[in-house]
N, C-alpha and C positions, 0 to 999 in steps of 0.2 A: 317812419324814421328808423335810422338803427342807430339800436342802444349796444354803448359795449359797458360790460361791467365786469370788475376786477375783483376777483377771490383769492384772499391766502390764509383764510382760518374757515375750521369747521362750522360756526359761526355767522360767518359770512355767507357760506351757502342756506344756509336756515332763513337767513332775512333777506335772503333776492330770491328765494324760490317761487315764492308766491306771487311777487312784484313779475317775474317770466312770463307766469299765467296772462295776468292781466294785460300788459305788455302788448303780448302776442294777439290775445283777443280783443287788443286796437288796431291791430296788422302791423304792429312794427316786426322790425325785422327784431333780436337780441341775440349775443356774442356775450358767452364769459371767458374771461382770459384771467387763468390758474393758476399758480403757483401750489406744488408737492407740498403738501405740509400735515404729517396728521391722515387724519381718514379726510381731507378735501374733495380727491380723487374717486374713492370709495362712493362718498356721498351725492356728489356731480352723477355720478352713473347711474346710484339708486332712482334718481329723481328724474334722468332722464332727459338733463339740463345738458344744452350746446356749447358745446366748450373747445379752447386752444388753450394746451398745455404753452408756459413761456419760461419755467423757471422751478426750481426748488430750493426749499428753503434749505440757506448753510446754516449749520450750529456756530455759536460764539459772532460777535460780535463784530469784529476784525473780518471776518470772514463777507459777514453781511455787508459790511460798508463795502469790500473791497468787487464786490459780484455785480454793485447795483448798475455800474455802465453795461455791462454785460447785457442784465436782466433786459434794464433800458433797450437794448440794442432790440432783444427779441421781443419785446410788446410792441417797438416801434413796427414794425416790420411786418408782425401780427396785426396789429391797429391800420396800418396804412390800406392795407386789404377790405378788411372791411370796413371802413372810413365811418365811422361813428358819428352822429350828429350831437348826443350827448353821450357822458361818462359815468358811472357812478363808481365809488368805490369807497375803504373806510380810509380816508387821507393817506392814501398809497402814494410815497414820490414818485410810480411809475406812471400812474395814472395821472398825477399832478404835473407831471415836465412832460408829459406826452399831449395832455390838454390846454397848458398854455402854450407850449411851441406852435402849436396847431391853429389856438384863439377857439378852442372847443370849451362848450362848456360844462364843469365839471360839480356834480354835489358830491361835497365830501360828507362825511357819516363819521362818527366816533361817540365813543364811550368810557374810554379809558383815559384816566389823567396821567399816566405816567409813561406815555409811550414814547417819549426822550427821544435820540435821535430820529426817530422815522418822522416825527411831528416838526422838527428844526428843518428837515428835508421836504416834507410834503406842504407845510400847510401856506410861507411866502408864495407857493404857486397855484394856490386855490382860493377862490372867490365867494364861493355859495359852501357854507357849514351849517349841516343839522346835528342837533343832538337831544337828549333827554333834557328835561330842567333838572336831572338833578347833577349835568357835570359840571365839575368846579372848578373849571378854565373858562376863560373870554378868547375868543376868537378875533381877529381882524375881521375888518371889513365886513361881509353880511353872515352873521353870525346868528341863528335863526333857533328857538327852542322850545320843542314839543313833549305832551305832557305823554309820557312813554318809557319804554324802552327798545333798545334791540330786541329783546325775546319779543316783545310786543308785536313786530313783526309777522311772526311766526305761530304764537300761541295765542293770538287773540282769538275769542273765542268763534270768530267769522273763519278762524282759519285753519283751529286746532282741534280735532275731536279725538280723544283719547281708545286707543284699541287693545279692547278686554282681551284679547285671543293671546297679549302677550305674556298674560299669568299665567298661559300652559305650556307657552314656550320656554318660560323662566323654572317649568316646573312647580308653580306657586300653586297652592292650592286659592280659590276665594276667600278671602276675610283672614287669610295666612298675614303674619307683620313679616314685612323684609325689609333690607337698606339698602344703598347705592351710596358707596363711597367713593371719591373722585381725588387722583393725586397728581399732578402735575410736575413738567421734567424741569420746571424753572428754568430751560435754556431759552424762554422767548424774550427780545429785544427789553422789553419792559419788565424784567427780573433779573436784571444784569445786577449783583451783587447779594441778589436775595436766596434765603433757601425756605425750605418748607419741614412738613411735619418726621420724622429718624422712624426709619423700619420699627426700632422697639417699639415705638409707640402704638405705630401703625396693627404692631399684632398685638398691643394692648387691646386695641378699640375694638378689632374686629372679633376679642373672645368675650367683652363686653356686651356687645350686640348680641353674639351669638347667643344668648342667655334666654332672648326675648324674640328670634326669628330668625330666618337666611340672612347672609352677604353678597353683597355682589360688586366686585370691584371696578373700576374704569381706571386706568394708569396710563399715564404717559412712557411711567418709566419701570423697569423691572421690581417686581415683586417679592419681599422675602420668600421663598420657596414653601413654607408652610402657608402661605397666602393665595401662590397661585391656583389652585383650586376654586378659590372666590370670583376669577377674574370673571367679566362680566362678557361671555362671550356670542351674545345676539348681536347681528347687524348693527350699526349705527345708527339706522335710522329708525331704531324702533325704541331708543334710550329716553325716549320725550314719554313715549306709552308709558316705560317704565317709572319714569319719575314721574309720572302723576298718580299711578299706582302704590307708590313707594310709600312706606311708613315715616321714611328719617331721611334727608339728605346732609351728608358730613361730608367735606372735605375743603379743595384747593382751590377752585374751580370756580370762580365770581361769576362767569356767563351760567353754569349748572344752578347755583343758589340762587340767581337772578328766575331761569327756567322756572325753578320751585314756585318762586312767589309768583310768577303768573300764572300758578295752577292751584295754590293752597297746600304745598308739601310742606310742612316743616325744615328747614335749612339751619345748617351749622355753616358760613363761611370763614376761613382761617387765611389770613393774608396779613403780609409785615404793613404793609401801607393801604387795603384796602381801598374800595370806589365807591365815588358818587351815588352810585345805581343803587347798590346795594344795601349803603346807608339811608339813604330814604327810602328806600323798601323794609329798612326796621324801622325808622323813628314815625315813616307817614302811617306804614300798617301794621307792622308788629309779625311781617311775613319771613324775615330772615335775623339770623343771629350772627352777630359781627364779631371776631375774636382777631386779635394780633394772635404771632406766632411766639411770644416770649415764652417760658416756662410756666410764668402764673398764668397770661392768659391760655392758654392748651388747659392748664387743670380745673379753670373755669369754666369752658367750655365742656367740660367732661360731667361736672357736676350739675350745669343744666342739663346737658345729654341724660342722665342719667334721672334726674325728675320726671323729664319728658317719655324718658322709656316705660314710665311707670302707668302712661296714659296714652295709648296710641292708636289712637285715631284723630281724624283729623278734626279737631273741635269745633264748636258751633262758634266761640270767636274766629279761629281763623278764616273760618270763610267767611262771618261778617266784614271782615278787614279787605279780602279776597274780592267782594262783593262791591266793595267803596272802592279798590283798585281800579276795576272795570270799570266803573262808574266813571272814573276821571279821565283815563288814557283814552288816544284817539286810537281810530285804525290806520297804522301809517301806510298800509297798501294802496287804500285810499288816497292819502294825499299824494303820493310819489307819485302814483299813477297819473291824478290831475294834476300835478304840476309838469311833467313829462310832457302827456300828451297837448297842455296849450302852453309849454312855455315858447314863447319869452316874457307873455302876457302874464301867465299866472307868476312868475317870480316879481314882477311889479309890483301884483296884488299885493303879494305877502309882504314883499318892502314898503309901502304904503301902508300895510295893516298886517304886523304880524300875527294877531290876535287868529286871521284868518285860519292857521294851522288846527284850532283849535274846535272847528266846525266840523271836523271830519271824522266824529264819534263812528 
């Protein structure tokens, strides 16, 4: 079969990377089709994944609606070539109006409840929706939900082994405490109206930290000047090493603090509206810390941060919790792959017994 599957967040390459493996070692043929966004590009190449560039991402809003016939034009075009027998992608309209017009069929993937227009545009043309239990939207039509995450994808333990060699890259000495703080440029679709944490702050935190070990930053967006010295500047693909190694995760970043708790890091995430994901990764394990962005919550969060820095390592609770995670989530490599390689059969299964998803520990 060939599979084509649609990337435009960093993200996105994390959870199809391993799904390519498997894929290929059934002999299908696989095609990702990319959108510029971020280190997408960067990380496609790290990994060695086949790709057709179709599009970059515009800033603002206006912009994005006004590009997507365009984009459309160049997936279609791209897609017809290599004529796909399925789609996957996370409810992309390009991938959704290019798999109904076709009568292809398409799994959509999401995570995020507040993905506003792209969700108004993508999801009337999509038939098959997976997600985590913990998102807090209903789907149309086959609306299907596994006990997981995105990260889960990628950091299960079948899939993720953490490599020590990056604490001499980072400089770290062994048993050294460091952070990885994460800020986001707030210009993605789903932050239309929202802002995030003010430079003061941000050099608050980090002479904070500094008290009890390194900094290491990851920004979307430029840095106060006295900051950049912190930036966190190893490859991309070795920031997974790093936040499992990491003492403290703080920041913007819902896919990063989700990361955390599929390894046992400690996580601060700071968002005006917050996810699904995340939230049940504090109430079901006690693996992430949830803060809005108002005034009081930031100095709440500061003041846990600040207990916590008092004790840093990673506690014998957290990985009890860490421990019960793994216990419940499936491997979705697993499933994607068997539902792939025998559907039309195995999507039956699973609509006749959803429960099915749930076998594929």
């Amino acid at each position: 079969m060939n599979i084509l599957i649609e990337v435009g967040h960093p993200n996105d390459v994390h959870q199809f990377k391993h799904l390519y493996i498997a894929l290929i070692e059934k002999d299908c043929d696989v095609l990702f089709l990319a959108k510029k966004k971020d280190i997408v590009i960067e990380l496609m190449d790290a990994y060695k994944l086949p790709y057709k560039v179709f599009a970059k991402t515009p800033n603002g809003l206006m912009r994005k609606l006004l590009t997507i016939p365009l984009f459309n034009l160049k997936y279609f075009l791209l897609a017809n070539k290599f004529k796909p027998n399925i789609i996957l992608s996370r409810n992309s309209p390009h991938s959704a109006h290019y798999a109904f017009l076709k009568g292809i069929p398409h799994f959509g993937f999401a995570d995020t409840e507040n993905s506003g227009f792209a969700d108004k545009l993508a999801v009337p043309f999509i038939k098959y929706f997976f997600t985590s239990t913990s998102y807090r939207k209903t789907f149309p039509r086959y609306h299907f939900r596994y006990p997981g995450y995105i990260e889960t994808w990628y950091l299960h333990p079948r899939r993720f082994s953490p490599n020590p060699s990056v604490l001499k890259m980072l400089g770290v000495d062994e048993g050294e405490k460091f952070f990885i703080l994460r800020f986001v440029s707030w210009q993605a679709h789903h932050d239309r109206g929202l802002t995030g944490l003010s430079d003061e702050f941000k050099i608050r935190l980090v002479n904070l930290l500094l008290e009890y070990g390194k900094v290491f930053i990851s920004s979307e967006k430029p840095l106060p000047l006295e900051l950049e010295q912190y930036r966190f500047s190893l490859s991309p693909q070795y920031m997974h090493d790093a936040l499992y190694y990491a003492s403290i995760f703080y920041g913007e970043s819902a896919t990063m603090a989700s990361e955390c708790a599929m390894m046992g890091t400690p996580a601060y995430f700071l968002d005006p509206i917050g996810r699904g994901y995340t939230s049940q990764q504090e109430n079901l394990y006690g693996l992430v810390n949830n803060y809005s962005t108002t005034s009081d919550a930031i100095e709440s969060s500061l003041i846990s941060l600040h207990k916590e820095l008092k004790n840093l390592i990673k506690t014998r609770e957290n990985a009890i919790n860490l421990n019960q995670l793994l216990d419940e989530v499936i491997d979705p490599i697993s499933f994607c792959t068997w539902l792939i390689i025998n559907f039309p059969a195995s999507m039956k299964e699973i609509i006749n017994n959803p429960d099915k998803i749930k076998s594929f520990k």
